[in-house]
KEGU-483508 format. One line per 4 residues: number of its first residue (from 1); for each residue x, y, z of C-alpha. Coordinates in Angstrom, 3 decimals. Each point is the difference from the previous one (the first is absolute). Layout:
REM KEGU-483508
NUM> X,Y,Z | ...
REM end
This chain:
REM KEGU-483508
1> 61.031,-5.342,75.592 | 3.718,-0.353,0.096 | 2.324,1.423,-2.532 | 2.275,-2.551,-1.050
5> 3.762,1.237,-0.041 | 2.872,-1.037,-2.311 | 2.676,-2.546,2.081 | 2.246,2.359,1.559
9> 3.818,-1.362,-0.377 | 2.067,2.783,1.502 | -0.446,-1.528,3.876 | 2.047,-2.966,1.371
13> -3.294,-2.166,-0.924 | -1.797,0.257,-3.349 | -3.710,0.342,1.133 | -3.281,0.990,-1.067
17> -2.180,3.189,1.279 | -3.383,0.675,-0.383 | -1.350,3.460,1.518 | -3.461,0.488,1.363
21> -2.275,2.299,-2.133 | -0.157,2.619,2.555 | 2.849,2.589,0.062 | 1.199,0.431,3.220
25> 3.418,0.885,2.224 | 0.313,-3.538,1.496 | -1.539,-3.391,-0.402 | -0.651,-2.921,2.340
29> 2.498,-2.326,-1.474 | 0.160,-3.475,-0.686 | 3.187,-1.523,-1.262 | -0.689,-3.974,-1.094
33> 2.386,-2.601,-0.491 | -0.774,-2.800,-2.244 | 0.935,-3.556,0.316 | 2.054,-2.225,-1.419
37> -0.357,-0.596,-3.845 | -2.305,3.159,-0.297 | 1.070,3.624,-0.967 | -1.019,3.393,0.781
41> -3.549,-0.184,-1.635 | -0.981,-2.530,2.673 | -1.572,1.414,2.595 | -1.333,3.546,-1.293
45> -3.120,-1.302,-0.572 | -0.771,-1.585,3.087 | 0.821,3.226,1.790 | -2.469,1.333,-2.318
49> -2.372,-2.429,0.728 | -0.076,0.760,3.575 | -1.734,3.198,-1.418 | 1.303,2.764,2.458
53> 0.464,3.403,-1.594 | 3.092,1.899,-0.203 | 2.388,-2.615,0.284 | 4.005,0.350,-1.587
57> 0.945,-3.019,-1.155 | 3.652,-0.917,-0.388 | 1.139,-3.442,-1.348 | 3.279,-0.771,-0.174
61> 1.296,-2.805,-2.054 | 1.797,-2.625,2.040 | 4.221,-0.274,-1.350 | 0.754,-3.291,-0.592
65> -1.301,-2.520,-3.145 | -2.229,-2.357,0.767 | 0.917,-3.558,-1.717 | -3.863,-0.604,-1.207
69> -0.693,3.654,-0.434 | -0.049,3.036,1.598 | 1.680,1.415,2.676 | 1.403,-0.749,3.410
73> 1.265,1.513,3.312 | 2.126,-2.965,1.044 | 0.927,-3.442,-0.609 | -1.752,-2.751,2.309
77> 2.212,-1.312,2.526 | -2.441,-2.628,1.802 | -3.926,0.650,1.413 | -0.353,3.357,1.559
81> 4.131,0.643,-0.340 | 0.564,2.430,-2.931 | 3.732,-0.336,-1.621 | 1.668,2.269,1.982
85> 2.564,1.905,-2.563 | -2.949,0.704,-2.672 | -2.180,0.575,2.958 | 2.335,2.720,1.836
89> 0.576,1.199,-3.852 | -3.035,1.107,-0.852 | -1.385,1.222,3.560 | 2.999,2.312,-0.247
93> -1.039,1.283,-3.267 | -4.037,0.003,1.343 | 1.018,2.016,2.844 | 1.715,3.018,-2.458
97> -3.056,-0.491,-2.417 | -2.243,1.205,2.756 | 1.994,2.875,1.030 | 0.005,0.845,-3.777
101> -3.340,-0.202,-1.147 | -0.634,2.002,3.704 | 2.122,3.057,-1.426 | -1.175,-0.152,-3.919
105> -3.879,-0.573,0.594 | -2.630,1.795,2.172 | -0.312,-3.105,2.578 | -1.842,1.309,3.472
109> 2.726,-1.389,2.725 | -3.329,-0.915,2.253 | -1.557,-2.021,-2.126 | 3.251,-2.117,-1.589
113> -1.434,-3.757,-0.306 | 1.266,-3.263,-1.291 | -1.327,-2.475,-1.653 | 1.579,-3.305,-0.958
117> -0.792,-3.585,-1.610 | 1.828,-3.131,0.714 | 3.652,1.033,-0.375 | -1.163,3.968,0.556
121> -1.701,-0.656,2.886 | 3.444,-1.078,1.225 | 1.742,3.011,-1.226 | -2.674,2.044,1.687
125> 0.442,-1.294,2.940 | 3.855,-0.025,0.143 | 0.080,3.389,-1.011 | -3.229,1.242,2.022
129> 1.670,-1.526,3.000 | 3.185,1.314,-0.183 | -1.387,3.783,0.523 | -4.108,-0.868,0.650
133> -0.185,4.191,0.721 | 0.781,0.619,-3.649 | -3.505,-1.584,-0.940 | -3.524,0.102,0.993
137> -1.009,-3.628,-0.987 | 1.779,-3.447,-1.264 | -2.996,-1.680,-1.948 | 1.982,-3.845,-0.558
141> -1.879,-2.656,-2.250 | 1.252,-3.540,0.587 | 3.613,0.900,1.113 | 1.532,-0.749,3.254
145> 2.458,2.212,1.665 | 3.948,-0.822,-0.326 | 0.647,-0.717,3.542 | 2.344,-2.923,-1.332
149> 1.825,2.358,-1.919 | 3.023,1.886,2.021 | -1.819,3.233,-0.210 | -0.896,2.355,3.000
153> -3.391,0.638,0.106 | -1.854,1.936,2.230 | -2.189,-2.271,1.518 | -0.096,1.133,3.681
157> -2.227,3.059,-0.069 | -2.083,0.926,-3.194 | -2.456,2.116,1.554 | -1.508,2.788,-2.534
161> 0.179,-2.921,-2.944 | -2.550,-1.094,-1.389 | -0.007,-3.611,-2.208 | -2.259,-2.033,-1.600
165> 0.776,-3.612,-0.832 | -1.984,-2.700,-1.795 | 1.082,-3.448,-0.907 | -1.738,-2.828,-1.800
169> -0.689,-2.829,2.015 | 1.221,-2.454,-2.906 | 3.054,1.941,-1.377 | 2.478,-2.649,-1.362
173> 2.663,2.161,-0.287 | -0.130,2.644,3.344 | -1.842,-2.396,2.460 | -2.241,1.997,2.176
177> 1.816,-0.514,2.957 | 2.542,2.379,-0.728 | -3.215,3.074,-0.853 | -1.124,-1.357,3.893
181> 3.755,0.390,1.018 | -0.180,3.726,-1.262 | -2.959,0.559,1.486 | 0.886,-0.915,3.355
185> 3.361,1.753,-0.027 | -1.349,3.345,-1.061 | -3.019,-0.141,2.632 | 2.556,-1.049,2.768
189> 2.046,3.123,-0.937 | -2.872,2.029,0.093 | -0.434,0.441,-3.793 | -3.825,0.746,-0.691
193> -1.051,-3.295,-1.663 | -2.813,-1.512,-2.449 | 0.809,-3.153,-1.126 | -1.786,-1.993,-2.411
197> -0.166,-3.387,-1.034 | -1.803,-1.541,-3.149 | -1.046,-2.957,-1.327 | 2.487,0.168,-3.066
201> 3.366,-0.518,-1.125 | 3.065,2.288,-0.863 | -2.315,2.411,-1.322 | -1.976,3.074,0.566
205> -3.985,-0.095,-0.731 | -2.608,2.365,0.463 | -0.892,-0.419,3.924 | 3.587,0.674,0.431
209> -1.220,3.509,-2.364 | -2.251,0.470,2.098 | 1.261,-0.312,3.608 | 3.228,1.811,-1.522
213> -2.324,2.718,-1.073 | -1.751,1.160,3.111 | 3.320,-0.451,2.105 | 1.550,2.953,-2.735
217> -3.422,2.119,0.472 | 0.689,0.374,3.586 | 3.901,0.608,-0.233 | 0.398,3.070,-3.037
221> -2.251,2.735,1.514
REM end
């Protein structure tokens, strides 16, 4: 069981933490970025549905107000395009959060994942791609990466990386071809790939759980 953490303020993100049980030097690590309209208490419990023990879980809340609710990393500009000046804004601000919560919590540097939804599978893959040796595995629910977007990415070699990728087949708001368009560009750069597609919408459900769960089991020993 996880021991739920007050929100920590005093980084350049306000997030959530939630240690394993277990005392130990270092954890595997799993930082997850919520999407847009949701908050920090998103995703928590699907990392702890996935069931693997020992996990660190850090959440950080995304910086800008969502109209309807919420939070968000950046304004839309048009499908797969984030608004670049939010966009750039708040990757600059995720990039210092991670080197933060790296120097105030017990995070093992081997075993440094993310995990985004929607607009935080974006940010994980704009910041996983930027430095892909800094992190173990990019674990991207119905995002696409920002290849329209001005940034560099590293997108030539990603050997050592590990990523998994699912998409619904009836998303309305990501259509899948941008998770296939991920897929492909990781594999061709020699990223080590699962990608999964499901008969849903912009959504997770629990094959996703599932499939998510056994690629983790293999990945924090």
């Amino acid at each position: 069981m996880r021991i739920e953490l007050k929100v920590n303020k005093s980084a350049s993100l306000q997030h959530l933490l939630l240690y394993p049980s277990e005392s130990r030097t270092s954890y595997p690590t799993i930082v997850a970025l919520h999407g847009r309209g949701a908050d920090y208490s998103d995703l928590p419990p699907l990392i702890d549905a996935l069931k693997i023990p020992g996990l660190l879980v850090i959440a950080p809340r995304a910086p800008f107000t969502f109209t309807n609710g919420g939070f968000a990393w950046y304004e839309l500009r048009e499908e797969g395009t984030p608004g670049s000046e939010s966009f750039i804004a708040s990757l600059n601000l995720l990039r210092r959060f991670l080197a933060e919560v790296k120097a105030m919590y017990p995070v093992d540097d081997t075993r440094f994942f993310l995990l985004g939804f929607s607009q935080g599978a974006v940010m994980a893959y704009a910041v996983g791609l930027q430095n892909h040796n800094a992190f173990r595995g990019i674990m991207a629910l119905s995002g696409y990466i920002p290849m329209r977007s001005g940034l560099s990415l590293e997108t030539e070699d990603l050997s050592g990386l590990s990523a998994f990728i699912s998409h619904g087949t009836g998303d309305e708001l990501i259509p899948v071809r941008f998770g296939r368009e991920a897929a492909k560009i990781l594999t061709q750069a020699r990223a080590d790939v699962i990608y999964r597609e499901y008969a849903m919408g912009h959504q997770i459900i629990n094959e996703t759980i599932v499939d998510l769960a056994k690629w983790m089991e293999g990945r924090v020993k």
